[in-house]
C-alpha positions in Angstrom: 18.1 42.7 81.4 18.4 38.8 82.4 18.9 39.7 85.8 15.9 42.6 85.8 14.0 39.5 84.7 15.1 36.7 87.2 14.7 39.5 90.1 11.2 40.1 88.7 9.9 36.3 88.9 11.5 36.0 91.8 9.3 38.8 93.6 6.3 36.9 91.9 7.3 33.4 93.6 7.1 35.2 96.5 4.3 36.9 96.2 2.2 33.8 94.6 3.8 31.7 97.8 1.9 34.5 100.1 -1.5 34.3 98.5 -1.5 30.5 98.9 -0.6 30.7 102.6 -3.4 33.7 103.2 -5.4 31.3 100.9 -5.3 28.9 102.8 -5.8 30.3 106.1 -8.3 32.3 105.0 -9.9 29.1 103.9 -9.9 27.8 107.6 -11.4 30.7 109.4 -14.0 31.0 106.8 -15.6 27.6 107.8 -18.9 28.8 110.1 -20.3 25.9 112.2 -23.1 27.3 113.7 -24.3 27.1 109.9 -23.5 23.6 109.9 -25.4 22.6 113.0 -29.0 21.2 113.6 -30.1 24.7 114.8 -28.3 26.6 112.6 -31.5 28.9 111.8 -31.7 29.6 116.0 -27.9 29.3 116.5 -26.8 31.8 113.2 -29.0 35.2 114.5 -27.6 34.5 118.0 -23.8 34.5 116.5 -23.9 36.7 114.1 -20.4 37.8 114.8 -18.9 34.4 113.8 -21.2 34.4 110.7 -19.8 37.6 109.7 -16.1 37.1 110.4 -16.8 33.6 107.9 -17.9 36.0 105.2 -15.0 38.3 106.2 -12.6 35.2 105.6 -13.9 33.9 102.8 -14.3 37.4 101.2 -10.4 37.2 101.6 -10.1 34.1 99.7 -11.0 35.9 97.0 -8.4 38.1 96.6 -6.3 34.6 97.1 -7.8 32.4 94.2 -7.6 35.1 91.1 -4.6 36.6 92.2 -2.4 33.3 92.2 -3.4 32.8 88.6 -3.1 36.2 87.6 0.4 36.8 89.4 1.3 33.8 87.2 0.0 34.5 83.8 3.0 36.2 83.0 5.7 33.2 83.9 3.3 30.8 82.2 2.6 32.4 79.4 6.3 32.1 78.0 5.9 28.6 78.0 2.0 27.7 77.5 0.0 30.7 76.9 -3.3 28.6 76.6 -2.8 27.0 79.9 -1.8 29.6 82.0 -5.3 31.7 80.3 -7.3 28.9 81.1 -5.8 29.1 84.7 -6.8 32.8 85.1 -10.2 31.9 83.8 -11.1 29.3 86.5 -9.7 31.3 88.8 -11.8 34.2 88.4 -14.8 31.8 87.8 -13.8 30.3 91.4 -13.6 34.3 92.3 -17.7 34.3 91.5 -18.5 31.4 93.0 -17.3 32.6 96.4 -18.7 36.2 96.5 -21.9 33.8 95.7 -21.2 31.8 98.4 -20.7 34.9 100.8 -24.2 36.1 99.5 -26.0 33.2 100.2 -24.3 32.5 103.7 -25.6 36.5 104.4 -29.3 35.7 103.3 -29.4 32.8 106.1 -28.1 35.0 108.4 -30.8 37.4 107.3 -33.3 34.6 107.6 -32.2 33.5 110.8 -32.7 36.7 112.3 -36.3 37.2 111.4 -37.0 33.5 112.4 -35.9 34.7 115.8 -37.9 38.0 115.5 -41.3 36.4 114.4 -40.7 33.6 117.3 -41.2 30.6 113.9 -40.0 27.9 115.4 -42.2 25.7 113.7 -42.6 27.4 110.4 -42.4 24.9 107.4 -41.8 27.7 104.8 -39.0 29.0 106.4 -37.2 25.8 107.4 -37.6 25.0 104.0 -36.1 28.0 102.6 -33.6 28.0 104.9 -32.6 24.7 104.3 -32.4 25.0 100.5 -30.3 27.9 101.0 -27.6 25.5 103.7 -27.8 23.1 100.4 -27.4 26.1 97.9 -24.3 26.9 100.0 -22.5 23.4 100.2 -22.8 23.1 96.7 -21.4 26.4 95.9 -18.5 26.2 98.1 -17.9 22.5 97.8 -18.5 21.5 94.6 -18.8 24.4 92.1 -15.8 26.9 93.8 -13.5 23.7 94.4 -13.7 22.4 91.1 -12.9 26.1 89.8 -10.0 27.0 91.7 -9.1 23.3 91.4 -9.1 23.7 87.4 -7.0 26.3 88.0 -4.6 24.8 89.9 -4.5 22.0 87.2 -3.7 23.9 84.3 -0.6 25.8 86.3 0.5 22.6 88.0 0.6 20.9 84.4 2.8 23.8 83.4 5.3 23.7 86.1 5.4 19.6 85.5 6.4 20.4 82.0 9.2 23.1 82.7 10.4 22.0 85.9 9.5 25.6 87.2 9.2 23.7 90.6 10.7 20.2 91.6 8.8 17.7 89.7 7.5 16.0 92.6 6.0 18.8 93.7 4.0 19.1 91.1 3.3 15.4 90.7 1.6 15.6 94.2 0.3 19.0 93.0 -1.7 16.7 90.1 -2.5 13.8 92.0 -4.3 16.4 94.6 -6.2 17.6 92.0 -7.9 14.8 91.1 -8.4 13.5 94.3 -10.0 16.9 95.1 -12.1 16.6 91.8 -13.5 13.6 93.1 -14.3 14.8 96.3 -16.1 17.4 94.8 -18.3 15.1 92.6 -18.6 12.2 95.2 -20.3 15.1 97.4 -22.5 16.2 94.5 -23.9 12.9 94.3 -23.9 12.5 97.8 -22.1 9.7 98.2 -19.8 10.9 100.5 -20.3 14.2 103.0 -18.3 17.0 104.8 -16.9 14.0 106.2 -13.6 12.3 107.4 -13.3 10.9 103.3 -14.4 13.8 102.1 -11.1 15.5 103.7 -8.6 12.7 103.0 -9.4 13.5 99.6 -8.5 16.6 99.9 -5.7 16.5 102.1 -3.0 15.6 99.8 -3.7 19.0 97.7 -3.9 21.1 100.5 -0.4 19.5 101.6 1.1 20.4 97.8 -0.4 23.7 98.5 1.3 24.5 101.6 4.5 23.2 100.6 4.4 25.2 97.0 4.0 28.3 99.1 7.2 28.0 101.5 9.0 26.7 98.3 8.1 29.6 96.4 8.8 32.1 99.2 12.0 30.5 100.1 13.7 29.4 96.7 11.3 30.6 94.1 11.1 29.6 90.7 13.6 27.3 88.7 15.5 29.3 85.9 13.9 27.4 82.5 14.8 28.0 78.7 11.6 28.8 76.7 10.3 25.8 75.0 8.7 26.1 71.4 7.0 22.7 72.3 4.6 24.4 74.8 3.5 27.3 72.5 
């Protein structure tokens, strides 16, 4: 039965390891520049293929950021059931946040292209909307998905602190990451910082943790840890 068990988390190390690598990657091809550009409203209807293959991507990162915390509800659970809940929760809020996020970058494709059918170059209204749909966007993606997922990171990264499901380390850069990342997040709110070079030294260190977790997890998996009434 003990070794049915260990067997079993280890499959879910590995598996959890995966979805932060495909997280991750999907994360990078989902970035669209021609959205990001000047004349994104002229540049997005004229490549619509690399608008769509963003949405693809990101789409993808879906599957990613509720199925890390769900793969580990059952590990953290034995030790803190309220943290590894709250870890599902954020990551299924993060899970809305990006199909919203896919919506929106679909309606300014779908703007674009009838900008470029009714030749508006100069159209206030739909520079306007346009625009307010780009800001719509960033905040999504930057600020209201990031602080999800990165909630959810939290709660799970607390957990393996506590346990010593992963090397300790780990998860002390796993925690510093996060709050650097939270900051990020709310320094772009405010918009005091941008999609800049601070804005991703911020969040380097967490993507860092993330893709070391992953090859830990994959190649070692979990620490074997007694139950701990503490955490309950």
């Amino acid at each position: 039965m003990v070794r049915k068990s260990i067997n079993s988390d280890r499959r879910s190390a590995v598996i959890i390891g995966v979805l932060i690598l495909a997280g991750v990657v999907a994360g990078l091809f989902s970035v669209v520049p021609v959205i990001d550009g000047a004349d994104y409203l002229v540049e997005a209807s004229t490549n619509s293929n690399q608008v769509l293959l963003g949405a693809f991507f990101q789409l993808l990162m879906v599957v990613s950021y509720v199925g890390i915390p769900i793969w580990l509800y059952p590990i953290l659970s034995k030790h803190n059931k309220g943290f590894a809940l709250g870890s599902v929760a954020f990551g299924i809020i993060a899970g809305v946040f990006i199909m919203i996020g896919v919506i929106t970058l679909l309606l300014l494709l779908t703007l674009s292209h009838e900008f470029a059918k009714t030749g508006a170059l100069d159209s206030s209204f739909v520079q306007i909307l346009g625009g307010l749909l780009r800001e719509g966007r960033d905040l999504v993606n930057h600020v209201a998905t990031t602080l999800a997922f990165v909630l959810a990171m939290f709660f799970f990264t607390c957990v393996f602190y506590q346990t010593r499901l992963v090397p300790r380390w780990l998860s002390a850069l796993g925690l510093i990451g996060s709050v650097l990342s939270i900051l990020a997040s709310l320094l772009f709110m405010i918009r005091f910082i941008g999609l800049d070079a601070a804005y991703m030294m911020l969040n380097l260190p967490i993507a860092l943790q993330q893709l070391i977790l992953a090859i830990w997890l994959i190649m070692k998996g979990f620490s074997q840890v007694k139950q701990d009434p503490v955490f309950h």
